[in-house]
N, CA, C and O atoms as a Tripos MOL2 file, in Angstrom:
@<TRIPOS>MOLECULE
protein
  116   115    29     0     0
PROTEIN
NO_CHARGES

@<TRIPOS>ATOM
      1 N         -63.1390   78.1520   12.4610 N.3       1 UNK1
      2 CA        -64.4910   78.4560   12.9390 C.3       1 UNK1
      3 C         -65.1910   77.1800   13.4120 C.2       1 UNK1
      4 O         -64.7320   76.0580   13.1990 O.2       1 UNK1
      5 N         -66.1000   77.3730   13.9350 N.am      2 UNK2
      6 CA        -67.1630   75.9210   14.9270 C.3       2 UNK2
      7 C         -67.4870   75.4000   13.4300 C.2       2 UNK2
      8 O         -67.4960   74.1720   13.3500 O.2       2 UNK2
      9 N         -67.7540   76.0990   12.2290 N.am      3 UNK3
     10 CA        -68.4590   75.1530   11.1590 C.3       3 UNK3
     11 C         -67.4870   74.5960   10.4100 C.2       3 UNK3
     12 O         -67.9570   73.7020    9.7080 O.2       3 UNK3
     13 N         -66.4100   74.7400   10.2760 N.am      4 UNK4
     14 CA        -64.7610   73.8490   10.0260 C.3       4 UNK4
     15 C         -64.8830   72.8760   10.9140 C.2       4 UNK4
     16 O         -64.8750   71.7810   10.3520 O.2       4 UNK4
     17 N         -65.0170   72.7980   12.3210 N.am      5 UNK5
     18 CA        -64.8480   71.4780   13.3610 C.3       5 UNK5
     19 C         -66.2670   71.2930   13.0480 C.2       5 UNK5
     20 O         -65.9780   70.8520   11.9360 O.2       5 UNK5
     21 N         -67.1620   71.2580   13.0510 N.am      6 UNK6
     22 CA        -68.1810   70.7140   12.7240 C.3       6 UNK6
     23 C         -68.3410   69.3010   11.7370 C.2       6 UNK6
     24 O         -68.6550   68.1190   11.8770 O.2       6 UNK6
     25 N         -67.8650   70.3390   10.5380 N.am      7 UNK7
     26 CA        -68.3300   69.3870    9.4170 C.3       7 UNK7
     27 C         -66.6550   68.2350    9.8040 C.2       7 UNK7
     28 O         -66.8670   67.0430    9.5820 O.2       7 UNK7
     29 N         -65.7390   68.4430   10.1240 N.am      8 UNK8
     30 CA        -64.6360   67.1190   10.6770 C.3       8 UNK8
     31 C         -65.1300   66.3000   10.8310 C.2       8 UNK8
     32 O         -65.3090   65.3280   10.0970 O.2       8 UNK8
     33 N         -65.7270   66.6900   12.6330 N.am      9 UNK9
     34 CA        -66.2620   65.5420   13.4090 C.3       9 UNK9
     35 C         -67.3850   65.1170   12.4510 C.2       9 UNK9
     36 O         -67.4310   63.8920   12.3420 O.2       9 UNK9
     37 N         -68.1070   65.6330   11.8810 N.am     10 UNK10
     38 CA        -68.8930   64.9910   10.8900 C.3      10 UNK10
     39 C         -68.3280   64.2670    9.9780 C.2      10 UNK10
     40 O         -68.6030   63.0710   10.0690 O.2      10 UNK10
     41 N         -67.7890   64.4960    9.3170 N.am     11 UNK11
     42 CA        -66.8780   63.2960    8.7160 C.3      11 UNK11
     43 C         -66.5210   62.1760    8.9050 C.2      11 UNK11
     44 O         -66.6650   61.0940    8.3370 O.2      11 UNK11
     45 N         -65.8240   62.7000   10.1430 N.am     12 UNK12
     46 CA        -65.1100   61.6420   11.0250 C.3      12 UNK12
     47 C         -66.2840   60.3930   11.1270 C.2      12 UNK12
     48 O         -66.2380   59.2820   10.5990 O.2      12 UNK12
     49 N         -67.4700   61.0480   12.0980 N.am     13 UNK13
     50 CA        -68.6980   60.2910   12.6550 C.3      13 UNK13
     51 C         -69.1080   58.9900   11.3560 C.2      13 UNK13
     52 O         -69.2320   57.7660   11.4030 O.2      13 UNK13
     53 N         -69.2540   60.3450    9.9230 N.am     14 UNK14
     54 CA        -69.8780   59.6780    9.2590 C.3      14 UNK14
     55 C         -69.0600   58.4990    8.3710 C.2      14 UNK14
     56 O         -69.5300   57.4180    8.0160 O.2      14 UNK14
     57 N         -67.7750   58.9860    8.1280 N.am     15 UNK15
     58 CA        -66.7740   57.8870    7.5450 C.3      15 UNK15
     59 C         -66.6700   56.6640    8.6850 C.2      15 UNK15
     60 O         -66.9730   55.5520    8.2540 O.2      15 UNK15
     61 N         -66.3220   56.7370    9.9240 N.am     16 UNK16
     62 CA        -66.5110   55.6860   10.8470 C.3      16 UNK16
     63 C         -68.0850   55.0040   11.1530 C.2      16 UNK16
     64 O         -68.1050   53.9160   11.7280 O.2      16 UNK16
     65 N         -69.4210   55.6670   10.7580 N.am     17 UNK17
     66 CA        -70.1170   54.8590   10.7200 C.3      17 UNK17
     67 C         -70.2580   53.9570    9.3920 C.2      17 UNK17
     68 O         -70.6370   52.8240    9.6860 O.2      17 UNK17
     69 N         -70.0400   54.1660    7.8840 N.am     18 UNK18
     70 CA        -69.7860   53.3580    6.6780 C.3      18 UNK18
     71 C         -69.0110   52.7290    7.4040 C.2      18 UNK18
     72 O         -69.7510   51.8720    7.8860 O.2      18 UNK18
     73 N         -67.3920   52.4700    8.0690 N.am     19 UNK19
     74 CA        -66.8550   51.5040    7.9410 C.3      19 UNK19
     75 C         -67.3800   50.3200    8.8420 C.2      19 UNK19
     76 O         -67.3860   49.1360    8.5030 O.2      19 UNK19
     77 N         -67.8290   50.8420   10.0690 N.am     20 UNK20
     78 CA        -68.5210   49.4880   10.4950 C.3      20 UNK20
     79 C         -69.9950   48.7720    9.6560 C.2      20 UNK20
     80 O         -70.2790   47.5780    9.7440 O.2      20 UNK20
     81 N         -70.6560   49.6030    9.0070 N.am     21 UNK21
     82 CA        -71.5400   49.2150    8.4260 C.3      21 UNK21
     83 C         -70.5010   47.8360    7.1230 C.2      21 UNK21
     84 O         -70.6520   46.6280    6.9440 O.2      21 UNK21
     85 N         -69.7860   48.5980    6.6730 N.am     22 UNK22
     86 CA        -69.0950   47.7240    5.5240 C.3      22 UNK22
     87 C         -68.9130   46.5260    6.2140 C.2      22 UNK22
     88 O         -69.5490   45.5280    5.8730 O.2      22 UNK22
     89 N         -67.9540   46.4950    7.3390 N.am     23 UNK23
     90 CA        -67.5950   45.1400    8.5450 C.3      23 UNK23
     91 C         -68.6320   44.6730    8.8160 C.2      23 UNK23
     92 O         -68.6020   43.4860    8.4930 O.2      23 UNK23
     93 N         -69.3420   44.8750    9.1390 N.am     24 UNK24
     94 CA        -70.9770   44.3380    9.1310 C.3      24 UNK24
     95 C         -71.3550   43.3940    8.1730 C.2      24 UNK24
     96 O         -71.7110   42.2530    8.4640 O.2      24 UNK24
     97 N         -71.2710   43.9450    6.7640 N.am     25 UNK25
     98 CA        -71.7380   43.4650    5.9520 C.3      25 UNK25
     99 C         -70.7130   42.7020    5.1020 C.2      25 UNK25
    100 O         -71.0260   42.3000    3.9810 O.2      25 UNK25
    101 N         -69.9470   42.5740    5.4280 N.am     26 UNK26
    102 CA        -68.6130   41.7270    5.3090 C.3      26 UNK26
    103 C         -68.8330   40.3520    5.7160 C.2      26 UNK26
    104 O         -69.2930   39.3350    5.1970 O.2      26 UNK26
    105 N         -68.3420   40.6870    6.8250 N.am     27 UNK27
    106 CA        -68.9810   39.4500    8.6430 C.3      27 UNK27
    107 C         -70.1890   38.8610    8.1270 C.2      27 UNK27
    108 O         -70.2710   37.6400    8.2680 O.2      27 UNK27
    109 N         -71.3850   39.6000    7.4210 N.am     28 UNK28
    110 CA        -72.0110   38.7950    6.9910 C.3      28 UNK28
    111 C         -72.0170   37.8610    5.8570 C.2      28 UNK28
    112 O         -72.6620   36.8160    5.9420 O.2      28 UNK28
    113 N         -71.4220   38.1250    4.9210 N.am     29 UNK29
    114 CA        -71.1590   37.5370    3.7830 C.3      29 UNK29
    115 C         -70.2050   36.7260    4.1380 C.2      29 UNK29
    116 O         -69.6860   35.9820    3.3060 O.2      29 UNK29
@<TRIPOS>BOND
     1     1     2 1
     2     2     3 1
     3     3     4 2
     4     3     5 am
     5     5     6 1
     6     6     7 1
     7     7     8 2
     8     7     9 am
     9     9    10 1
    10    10    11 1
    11    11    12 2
    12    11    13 am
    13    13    14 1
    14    14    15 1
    15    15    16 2
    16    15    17 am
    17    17    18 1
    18    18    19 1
    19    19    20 2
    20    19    21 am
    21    21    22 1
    22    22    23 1
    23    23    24 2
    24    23    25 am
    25    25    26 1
    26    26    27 1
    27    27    28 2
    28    27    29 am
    29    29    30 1
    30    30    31 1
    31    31    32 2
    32    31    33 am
    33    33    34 1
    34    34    35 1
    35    35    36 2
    36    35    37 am
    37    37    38 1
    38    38    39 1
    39    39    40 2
    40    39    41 am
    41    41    42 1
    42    42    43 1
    43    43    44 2
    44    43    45 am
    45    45    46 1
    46    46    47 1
    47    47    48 2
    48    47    49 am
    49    49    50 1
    50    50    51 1
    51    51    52 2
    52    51    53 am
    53    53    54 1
    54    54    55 1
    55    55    56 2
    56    55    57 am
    57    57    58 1
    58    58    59 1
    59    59    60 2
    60    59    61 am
    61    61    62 1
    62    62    63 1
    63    63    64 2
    64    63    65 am
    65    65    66 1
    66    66    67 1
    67    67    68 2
    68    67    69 am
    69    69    70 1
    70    70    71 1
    71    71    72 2
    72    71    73 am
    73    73    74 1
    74    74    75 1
    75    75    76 2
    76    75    77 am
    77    77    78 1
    78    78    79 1
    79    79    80 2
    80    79    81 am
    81    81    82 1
    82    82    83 1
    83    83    84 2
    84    83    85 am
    85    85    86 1
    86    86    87 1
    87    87    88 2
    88    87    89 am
    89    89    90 1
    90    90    91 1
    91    91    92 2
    92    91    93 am
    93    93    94 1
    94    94    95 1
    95    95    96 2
    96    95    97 am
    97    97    98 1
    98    98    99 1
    99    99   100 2
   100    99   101 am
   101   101   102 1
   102   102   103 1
   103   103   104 2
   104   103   105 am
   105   105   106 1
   106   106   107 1
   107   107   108 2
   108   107   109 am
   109   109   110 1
   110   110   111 1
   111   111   112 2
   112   111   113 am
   113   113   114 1
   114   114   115 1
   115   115   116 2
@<TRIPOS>SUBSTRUCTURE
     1 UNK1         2 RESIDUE 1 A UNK
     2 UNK2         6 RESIDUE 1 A UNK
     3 UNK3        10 RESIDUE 1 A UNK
     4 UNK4        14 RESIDUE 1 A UNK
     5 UNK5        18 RESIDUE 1 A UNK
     6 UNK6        22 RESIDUE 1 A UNK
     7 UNK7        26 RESIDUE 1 A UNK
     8 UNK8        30 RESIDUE 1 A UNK
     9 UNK9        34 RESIDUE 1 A UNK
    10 UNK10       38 RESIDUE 1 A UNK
    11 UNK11       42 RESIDUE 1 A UNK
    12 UNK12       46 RESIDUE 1 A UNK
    13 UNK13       50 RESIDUE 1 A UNK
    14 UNK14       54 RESIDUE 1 A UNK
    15 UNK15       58 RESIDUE 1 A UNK
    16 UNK16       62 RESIDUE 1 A UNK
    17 UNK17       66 RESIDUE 1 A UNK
    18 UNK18       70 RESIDUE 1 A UNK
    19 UNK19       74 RESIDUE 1 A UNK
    20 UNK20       78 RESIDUE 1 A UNK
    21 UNK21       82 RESIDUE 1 A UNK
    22 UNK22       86 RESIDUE 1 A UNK
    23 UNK23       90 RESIDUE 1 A UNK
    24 UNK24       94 RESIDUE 1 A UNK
    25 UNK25       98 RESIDUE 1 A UNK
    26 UNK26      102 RESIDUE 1 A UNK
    27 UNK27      106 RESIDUE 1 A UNK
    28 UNK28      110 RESIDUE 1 A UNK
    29 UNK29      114 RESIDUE 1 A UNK
């Protein structure tokens, strides 16, 4: 169903935005 691919790409979005945030804050330290 669209709310199975939904919440993915949500995932996806939201696990790939933490990891640059982490690299971020890595890079900074």
């Amino acid at each position: 169903t669209l709310d199975v691919e939904e919440n993915y790409l949500m995932k996806k979005l939201f696990s790939g935005g933490l990891g640059v945030v982490s690299i971020e804050n890595q890079a900074r330290i």
